[in-house]
NUMAR-468396 format. One record per residue (C-alpha): x, y, z; residue in three letters. Coordinates in steps of 0.2 Angstrom, whole numbers, padded with zeros to 4 digits, always signed. Each point is the difference from the previous one (the first is absolute). Layout:
% NUMAR-468396
XYZAla;...
***
This chain:
% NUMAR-468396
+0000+0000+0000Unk;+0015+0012+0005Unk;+0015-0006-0011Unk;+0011+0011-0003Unk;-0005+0011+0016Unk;+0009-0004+0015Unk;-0001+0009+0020Unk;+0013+0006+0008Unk;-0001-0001+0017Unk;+0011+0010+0013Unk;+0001-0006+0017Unk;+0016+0000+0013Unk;-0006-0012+0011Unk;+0007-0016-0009Unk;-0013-0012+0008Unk;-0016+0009-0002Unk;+0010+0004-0018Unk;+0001-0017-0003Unk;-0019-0005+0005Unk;-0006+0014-0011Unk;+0009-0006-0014Unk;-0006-0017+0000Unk;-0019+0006+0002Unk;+0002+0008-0014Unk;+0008-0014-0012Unk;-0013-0012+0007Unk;-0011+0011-0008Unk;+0007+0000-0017Unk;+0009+0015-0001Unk;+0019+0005-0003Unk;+0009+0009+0016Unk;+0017+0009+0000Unk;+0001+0003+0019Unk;+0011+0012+0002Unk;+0007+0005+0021Unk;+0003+0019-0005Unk;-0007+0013-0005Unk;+0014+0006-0010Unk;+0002-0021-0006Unk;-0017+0004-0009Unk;+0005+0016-0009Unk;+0007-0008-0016Unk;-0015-0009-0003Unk;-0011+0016-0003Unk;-0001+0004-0016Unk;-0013+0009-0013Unk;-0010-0013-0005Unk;+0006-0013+0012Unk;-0015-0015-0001Unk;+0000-0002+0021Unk;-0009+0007+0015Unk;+0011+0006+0018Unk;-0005-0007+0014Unk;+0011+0011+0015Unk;+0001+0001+0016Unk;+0001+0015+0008Unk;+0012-0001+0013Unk;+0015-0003-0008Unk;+0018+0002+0003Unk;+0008+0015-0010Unk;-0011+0004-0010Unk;-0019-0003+0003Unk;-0014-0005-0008Unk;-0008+0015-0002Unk;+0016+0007-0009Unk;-0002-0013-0010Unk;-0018+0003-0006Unk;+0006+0016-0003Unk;+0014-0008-0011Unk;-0011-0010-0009Unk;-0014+0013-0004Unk;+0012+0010-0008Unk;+0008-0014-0012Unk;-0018-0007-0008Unk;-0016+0007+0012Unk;-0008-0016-0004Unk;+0009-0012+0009Unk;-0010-0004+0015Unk;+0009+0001+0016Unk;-0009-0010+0014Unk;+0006+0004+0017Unk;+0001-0011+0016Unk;-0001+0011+0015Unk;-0002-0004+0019Unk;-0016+0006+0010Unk;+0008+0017+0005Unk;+0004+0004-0019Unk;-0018-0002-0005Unk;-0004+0022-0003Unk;+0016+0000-0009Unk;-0001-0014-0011Unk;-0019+0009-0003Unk;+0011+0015-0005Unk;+0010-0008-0011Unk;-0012-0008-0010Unk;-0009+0019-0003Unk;+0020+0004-0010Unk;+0000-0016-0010Unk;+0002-0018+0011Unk;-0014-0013-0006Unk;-0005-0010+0015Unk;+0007-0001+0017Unk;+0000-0017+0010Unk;+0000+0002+0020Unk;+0011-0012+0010Unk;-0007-0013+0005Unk;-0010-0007-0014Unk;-0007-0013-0005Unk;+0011-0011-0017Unk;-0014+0001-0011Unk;-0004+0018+0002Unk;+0018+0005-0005Unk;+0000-0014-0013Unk;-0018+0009-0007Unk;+0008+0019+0002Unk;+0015-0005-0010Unk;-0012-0009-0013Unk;-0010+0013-0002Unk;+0017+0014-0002Unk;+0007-0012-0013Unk;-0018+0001-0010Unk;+0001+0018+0000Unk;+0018+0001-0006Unk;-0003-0012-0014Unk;-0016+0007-0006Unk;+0013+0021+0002Unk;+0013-0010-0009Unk;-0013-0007-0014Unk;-0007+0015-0002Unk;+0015+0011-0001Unk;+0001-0012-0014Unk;-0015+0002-0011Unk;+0002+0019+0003Unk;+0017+0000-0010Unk;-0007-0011-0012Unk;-0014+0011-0003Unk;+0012+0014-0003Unk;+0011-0005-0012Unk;-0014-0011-0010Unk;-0004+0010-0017Unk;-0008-0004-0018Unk;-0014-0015+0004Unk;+0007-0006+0012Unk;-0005+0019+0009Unk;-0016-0004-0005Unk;-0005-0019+0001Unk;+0006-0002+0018Unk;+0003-0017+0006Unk;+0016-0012+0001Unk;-0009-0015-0003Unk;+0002-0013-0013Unk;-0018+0002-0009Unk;+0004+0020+0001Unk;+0017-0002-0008Unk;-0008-0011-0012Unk;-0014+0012-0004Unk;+0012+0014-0002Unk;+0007-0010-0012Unk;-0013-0005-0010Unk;-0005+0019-0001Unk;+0018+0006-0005Unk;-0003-0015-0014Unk;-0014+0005-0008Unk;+0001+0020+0004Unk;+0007+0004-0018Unk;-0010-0012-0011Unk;-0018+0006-0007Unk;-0009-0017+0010Unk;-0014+0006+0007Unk;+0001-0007+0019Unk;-0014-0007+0013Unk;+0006+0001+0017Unk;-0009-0008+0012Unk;-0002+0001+0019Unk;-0012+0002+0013Unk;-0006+0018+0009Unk;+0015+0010+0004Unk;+0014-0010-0007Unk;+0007+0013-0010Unk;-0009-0003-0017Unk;-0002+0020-0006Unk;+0020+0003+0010Unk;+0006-0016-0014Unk;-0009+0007-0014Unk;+0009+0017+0003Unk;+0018-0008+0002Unk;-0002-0009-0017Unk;-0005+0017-0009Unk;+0014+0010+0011Unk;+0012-0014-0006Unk;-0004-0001-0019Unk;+0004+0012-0014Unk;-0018+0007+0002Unk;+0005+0008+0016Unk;-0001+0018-0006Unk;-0020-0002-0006Unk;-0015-0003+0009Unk;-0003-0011+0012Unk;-0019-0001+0002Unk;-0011-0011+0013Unk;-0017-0005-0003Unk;-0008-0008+0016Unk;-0013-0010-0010Unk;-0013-0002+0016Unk;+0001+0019+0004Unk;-0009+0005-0015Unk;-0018+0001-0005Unk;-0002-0014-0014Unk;-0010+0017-0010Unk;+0016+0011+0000Unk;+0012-0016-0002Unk;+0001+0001-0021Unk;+0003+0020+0001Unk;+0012+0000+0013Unk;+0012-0015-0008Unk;-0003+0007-0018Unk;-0005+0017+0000Unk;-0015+0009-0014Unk;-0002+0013-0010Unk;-0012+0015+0003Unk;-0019-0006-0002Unk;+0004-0019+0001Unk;-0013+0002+0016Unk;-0011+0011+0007Unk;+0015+0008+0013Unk;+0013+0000-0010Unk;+0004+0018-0005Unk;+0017-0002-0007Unk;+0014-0013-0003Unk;+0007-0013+0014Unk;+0015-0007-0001Unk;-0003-0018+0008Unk;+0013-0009+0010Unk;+0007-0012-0013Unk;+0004+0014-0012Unk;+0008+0010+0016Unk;+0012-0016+0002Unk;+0004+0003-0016Unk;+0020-0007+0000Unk;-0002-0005+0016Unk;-0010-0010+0013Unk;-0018-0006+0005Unk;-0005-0007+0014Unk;-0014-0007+0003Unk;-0005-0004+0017Unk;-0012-0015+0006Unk;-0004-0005-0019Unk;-0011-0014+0006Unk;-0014+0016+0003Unk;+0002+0006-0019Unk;-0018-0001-0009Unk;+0000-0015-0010Unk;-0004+0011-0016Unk;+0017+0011+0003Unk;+0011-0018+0002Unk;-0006-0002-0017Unk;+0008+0018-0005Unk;+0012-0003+0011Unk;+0006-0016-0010Unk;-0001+0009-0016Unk;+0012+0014+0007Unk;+0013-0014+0004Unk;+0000-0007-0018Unk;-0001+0014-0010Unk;+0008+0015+0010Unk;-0013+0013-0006Unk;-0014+0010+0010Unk;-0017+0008-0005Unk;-0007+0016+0009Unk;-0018-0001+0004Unk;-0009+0008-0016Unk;+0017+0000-0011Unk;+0002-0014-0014Unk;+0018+0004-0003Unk;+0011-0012+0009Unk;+0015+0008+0009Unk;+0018-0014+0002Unk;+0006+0000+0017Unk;+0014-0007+0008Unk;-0003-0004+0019Unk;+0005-0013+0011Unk;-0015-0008+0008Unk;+0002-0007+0020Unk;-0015-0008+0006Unk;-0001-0006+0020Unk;-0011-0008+0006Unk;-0004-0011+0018Unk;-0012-0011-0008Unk;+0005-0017-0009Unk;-0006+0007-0017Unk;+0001-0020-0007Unk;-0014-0005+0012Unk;-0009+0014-0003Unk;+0000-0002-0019Unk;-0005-0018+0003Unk;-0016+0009+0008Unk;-0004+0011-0015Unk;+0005+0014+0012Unk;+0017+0007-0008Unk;+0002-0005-0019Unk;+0010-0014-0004Unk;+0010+0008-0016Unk;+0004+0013+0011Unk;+0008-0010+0014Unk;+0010-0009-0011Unk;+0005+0017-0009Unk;+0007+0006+0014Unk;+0006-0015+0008Unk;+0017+0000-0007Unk;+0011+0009+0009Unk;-0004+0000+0020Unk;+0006+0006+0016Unk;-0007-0011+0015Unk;+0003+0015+0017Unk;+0000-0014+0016Unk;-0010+0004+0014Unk;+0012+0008+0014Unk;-0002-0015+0010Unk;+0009-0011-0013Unk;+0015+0010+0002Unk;-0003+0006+0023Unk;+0020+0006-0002Unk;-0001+0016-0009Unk;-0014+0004+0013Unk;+0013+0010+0012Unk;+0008+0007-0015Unk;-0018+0006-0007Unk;-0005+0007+0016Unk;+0014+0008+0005Unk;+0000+0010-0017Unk;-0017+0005+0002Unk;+0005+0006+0016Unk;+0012+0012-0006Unk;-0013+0006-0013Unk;-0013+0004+0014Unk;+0012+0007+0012Unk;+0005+0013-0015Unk;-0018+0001-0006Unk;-0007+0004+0020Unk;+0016+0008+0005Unk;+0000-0013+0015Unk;+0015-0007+0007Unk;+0003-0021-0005Unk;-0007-0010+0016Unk;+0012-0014+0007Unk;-0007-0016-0007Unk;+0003-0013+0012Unk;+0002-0019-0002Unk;-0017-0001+0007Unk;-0009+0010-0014Unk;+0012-0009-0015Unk;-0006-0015+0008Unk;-0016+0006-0004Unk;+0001+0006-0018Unk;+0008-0016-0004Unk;-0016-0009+0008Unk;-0011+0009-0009Unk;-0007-0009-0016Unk;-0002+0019-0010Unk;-0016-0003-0008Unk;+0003+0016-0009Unk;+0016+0000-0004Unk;+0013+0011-0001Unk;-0012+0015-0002Unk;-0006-0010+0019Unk;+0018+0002+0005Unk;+0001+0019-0006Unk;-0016+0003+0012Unk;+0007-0009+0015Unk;+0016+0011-0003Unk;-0009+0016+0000Unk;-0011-0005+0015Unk;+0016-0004+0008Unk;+0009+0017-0003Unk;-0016+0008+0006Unk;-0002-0010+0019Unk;-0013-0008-0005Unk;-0005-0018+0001Unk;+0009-0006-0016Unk;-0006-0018+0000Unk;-0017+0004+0002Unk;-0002-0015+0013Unk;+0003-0011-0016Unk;+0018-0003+0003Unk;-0002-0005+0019Unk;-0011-0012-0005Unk;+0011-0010-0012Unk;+0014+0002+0012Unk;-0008-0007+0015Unk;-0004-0016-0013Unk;+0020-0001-0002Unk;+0010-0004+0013Unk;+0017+0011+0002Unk;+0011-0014-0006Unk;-0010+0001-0017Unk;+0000+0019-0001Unk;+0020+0000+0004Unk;+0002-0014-0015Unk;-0009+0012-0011Unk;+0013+0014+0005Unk;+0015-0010-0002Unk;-0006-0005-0016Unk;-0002+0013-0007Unk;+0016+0008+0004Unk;+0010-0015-0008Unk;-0009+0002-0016Unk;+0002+0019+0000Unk;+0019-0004+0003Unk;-0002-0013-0013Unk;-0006+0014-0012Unk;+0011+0013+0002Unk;+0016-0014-0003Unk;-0008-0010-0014Unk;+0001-0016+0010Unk;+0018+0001+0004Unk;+0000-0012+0014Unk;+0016+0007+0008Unk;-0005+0021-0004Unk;-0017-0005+0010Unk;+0009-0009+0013Unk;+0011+0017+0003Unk;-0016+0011-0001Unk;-0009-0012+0013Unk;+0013-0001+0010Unk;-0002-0019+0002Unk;+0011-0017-0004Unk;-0001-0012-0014Unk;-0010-0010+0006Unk;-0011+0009+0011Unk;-0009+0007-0015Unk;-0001-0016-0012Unk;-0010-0007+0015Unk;-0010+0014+0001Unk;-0001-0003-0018Unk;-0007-0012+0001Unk;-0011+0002+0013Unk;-0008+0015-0009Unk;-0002-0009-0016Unk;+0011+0014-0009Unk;+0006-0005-0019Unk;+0016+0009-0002Unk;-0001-0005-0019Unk;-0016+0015+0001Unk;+0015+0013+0004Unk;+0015-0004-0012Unk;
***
């Protein structure tokens, strides 16, 4: 759960040093026990992956120099200090100028094991973090846009890279809030039609009476209201790109137009008979499965099978739960500029909780939860406390680790020995965890 991360314990009694230490290696977890203060110095360093754990009378120098030490090296490695009963007020003190817990002597094994638990879940959720927020800021092109280190959003990037600069009109496909409109505007900013139109057409938001004047325009007196000349919104993507959004709620008499459009690449105005050439890229999304539906008479079969050449399948964000802290955390940043609101800490208890949420709506879900979050409000909406309480903190910890060894695995094209440096962890530590996670490195190289 914490390879990689180690405590470093300081203590001058060597007895009680000894007895601490082998409470906290029966619990799993790396300790460099250290009789000194100024023993432990070397060991803090920016970024360091451990917690310190202090005590605060010390020879030389104390532990409260010390804290002091370490908050001005990296300010997010948690300092626990172990202090006897008449230290209490000052322990308090300390932790108002940067200490993370304090542990009154004497106390109960398990309370210090929990403490120290709970210190090393908050340095690797800083350290992950510190992480994705370098990522974010050095991501640019799609990869600034598409977020996600994940093998299916790799391999969508690349199918979207592939097929950017040919004429194929594209289906993507993808439930609510997946990204559909987002994909359709990468393929058009990354193809030689990025200096025309791009026009979106959300195919259920328009009244099935205006639908043939908006996508083809008319001329004056083609109907009663129609003063003077429209351009509709296939001749405005003249050159460059069409979307149109939720095609399964087109009319049935427009697919038939629609169709004709594909094949012959020329348009009518409503009340013209001269044809007019166009050149545009059509993108159709859609959530529906347009097969079934045209096995129902509801969605024309020529049509589906017109379209249904090049595709873009967007997975739902719980096929791919390890861009999730990515996700969020830029969403964050875009809320706390938007709101002008400083970033909340996210602690390991509320990433457990994203990453136990099943996101029903997506990543536009995940984009509500962050602004709710930047805002104090209740950013789970009862939904994620619900799915958490049904996983137990073994699971939610597995879907953690998980996703930071595919996110290494990403950023190092499945180099096994770059991911090991990144993680921090042996050889063999991580092909056992591997293979406990089911991870195919041939999905990264």
């Amino acid at each position: 759960m914490f390879d990689g991360f180690k405590v470093l314990f300081v203590e001058d009694d060597p007895p009680v040093r000894a007895s601490l230490t082998q409470t906290l290696e029966l619990a799993g977890l790396e300790v460099t026990a250290c009789g000194s203060a100024e023993e432990a110095l070397p060991h803090l360093q920016p970024g360091a992956q451990l917690v310190v754990v202090t005590d605060v009378r010390l020879p030389g120098m104390d532990g409260l120099a010390l804290l002091d030490h370490a908050v001005a090296i990296d300010s997010g490695i948690p300092v626990v200090l172990v202090t006897a009963h008449g230290d209490v007020a000052m322990a308090v003190r300390a932790m108002r100028t940067g200490a993370y817990d304090f542990i009154e002597k004497p106390f109960d094994p398990e309370r210090f094991v929990d403490t120290v638990l709970r210190a090393l879940d908050k340095r690797v959720l800083r350290v992950a973090l510190d992480e994705m927020r370098e990522q974010l800021r050095h991501r640019s092109g799609i990869e600034a846009v598409l977020l996600g280190n994940s093998a299916v959003m790799q391999q969508v990037r690349r199918h979207i890279l592939n097929l950017a600069d040919t004429s194929a009109d594209v289906m993507i496909l993808g439930e609510t809030g997946t990204g559909k409109e987002l994909v359709a505007r990468c393929l058009h900013d990354q193809s030689q039609r990025r200096d025309r139109n791009f026009v979106a057409i959300n195919c259920g938001g328009l009244p099935e009476a205006l639908f043939e004047s908006e996508l083809f325009g008319h001329e004056p007196g083609a109907f009663t209201s129609a003063g003077k000349r429209r351009i509709g919104k296939i001749e405005h993507a003249n050159g460059g790109t069409l979307l149109l959004d939720e095609i399964e709620t087109m009319p049935m008499a427009l697919q038939i137009k629609l169709l004709r459009i594909l094949q012959e690449r020329k348009i009518e105005r409503l009340g013209s008979n001269d044809e007019l050439p166009i050149n545009v890229r059509i993108i159709a999304a859609t959530k529906a499965d347009l097969r079934q539906l045209s096995e129902q008479q509801k969605f024309r079969g020529d049509l589906y099978y017109r379209l249904n050449v090049a595709t873009l399948q967007l997975p739902a964000l719980r096929e791919r739960r390890e861009d999730i802290p990515l996700l969020f955390e830029h969403f964050v940043a875009q809320a706390c500029a938007r709101y002008g609101r400083p970033a909340p800490e996210l602690t390991p208890q509320r990433l457990r909780e994203l990453m136990a949420h099943d996101w029903p709506g997506n990543v536009r879900e995940v984009r509500n939860a962050a602004d709710r979050f930047v805002l104090a409000l209740d950013s789970m909406e009862g939904a994620a406390a619900a799915d958490s309480a049904a996983t137990t903190l073994a699971q939610q910890m597995d879907l953690v680790e998980k996703a930071l060894i595919e996110q290494a695995l990403a950023r190092t094209q499945g180099r096994v020995p770059a991911a090991m440096e990144l993680l921090g962890i042996a050889k063999k530590t991580l092909y056992d965890k591997l293979n406990r996670h089911a991870i195919d490195l041939d999905k990264y190289r």
